[in-house]
C-alpha positions as CSV (number, residue, x, y, z in Angstrom):
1,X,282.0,200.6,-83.0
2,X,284.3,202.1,-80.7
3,X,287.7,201.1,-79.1
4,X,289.0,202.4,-76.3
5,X,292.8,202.3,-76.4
6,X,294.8,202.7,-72.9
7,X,298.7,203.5,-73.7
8,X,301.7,205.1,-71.3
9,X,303.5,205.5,-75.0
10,X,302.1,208.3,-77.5
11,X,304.0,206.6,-80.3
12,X,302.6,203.0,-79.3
13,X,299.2,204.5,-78.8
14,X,299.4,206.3,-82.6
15,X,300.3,203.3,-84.0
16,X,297.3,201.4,-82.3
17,X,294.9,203.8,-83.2
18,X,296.2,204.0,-86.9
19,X,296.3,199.6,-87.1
20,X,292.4,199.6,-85.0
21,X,291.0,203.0,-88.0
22,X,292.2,200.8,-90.7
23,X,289.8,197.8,-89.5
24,X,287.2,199.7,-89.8
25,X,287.0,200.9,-85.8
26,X,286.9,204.3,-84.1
27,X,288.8,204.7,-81.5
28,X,289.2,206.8,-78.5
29,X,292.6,206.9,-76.3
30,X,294.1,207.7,-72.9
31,X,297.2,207.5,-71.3
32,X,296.5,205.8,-67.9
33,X,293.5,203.9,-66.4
34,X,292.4,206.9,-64.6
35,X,291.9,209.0,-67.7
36,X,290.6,205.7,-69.4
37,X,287.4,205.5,-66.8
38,X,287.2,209.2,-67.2
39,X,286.3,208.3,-70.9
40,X,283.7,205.6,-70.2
41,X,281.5,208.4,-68.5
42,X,281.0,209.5,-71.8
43,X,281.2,207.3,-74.6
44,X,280.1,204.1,-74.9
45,X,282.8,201.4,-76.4
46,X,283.0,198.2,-77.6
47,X,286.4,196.9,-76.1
48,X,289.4,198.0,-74.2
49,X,292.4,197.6,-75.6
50,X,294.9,197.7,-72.2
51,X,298.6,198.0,-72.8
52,X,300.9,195.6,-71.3
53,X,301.8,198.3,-68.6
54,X,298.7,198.0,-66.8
55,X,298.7,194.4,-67.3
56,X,298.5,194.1,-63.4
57,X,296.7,197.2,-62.0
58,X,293.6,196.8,-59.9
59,X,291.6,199.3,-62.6
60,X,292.4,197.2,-65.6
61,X,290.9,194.4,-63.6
62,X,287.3,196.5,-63.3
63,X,287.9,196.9,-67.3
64,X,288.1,193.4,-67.9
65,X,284.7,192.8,-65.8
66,X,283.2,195.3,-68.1
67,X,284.3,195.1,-71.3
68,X,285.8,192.9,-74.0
69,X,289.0,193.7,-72.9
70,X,292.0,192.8,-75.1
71,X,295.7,192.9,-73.5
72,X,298.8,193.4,-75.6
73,X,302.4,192.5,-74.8
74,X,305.6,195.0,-75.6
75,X,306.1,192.7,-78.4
76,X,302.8,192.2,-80.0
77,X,302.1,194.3,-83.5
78,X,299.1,196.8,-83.7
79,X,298.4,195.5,-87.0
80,X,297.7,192.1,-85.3
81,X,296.1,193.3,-82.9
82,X,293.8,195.3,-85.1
83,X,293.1,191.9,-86.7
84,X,292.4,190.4,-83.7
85,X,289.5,192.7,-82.6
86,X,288.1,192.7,-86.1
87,X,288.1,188.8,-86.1
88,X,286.6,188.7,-82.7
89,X,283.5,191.3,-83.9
90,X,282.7,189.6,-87.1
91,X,282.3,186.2,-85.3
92,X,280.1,187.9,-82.9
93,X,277.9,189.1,-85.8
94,X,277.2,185.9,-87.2
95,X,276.3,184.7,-84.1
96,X,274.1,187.2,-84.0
97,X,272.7,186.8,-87.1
């Protein structure tokens, strides 16, 4: 499954990307919504993982009708974050199952 990760800061988004690989994820990444909707032309993701920065943008509202969109605050840890979307996927599974 794929994550898309939207992140102003290179280092915060390298860490993300690093935190989301290790749970098993790929991930794809852009630097503002506009780039981010750009993406979703061509791949198709699981969840959007918005930074806290476009917390209140009009765009990252159309993301959260969507997708599974997961917000993250300035103080919030990639690693839990990571552990967050893993937790919510594997529920979903045995739903499924």
């Amino acid at each position: 499954m794929t994550i898309l990760i939207v992140c102003a800061d290179e280092g915060r988004r390298e860490q993300l990307k690093t935190a989301i690989h290790s749970a098993g994820f790929r991930t794809i990444s852009a630097n503002g919504l506009d780039a981010a909707w750009t993406r979703t032309d061509y791949f198709d993701f699981g969840a959007v993982v918005l930074d806290h920065e476009f917390r209140d943008d009009v765009a990252a509202s159309a993301f959260r009708q969507r997708y599974i969109t997961l917000g993250f605050d300035e103080e919030c840890r990639p690693e839990t974050l990571a552990i967050e979307l893993a937790n919510l996927f594997h529920r979903a599974s045995e739903l499924v199952q």
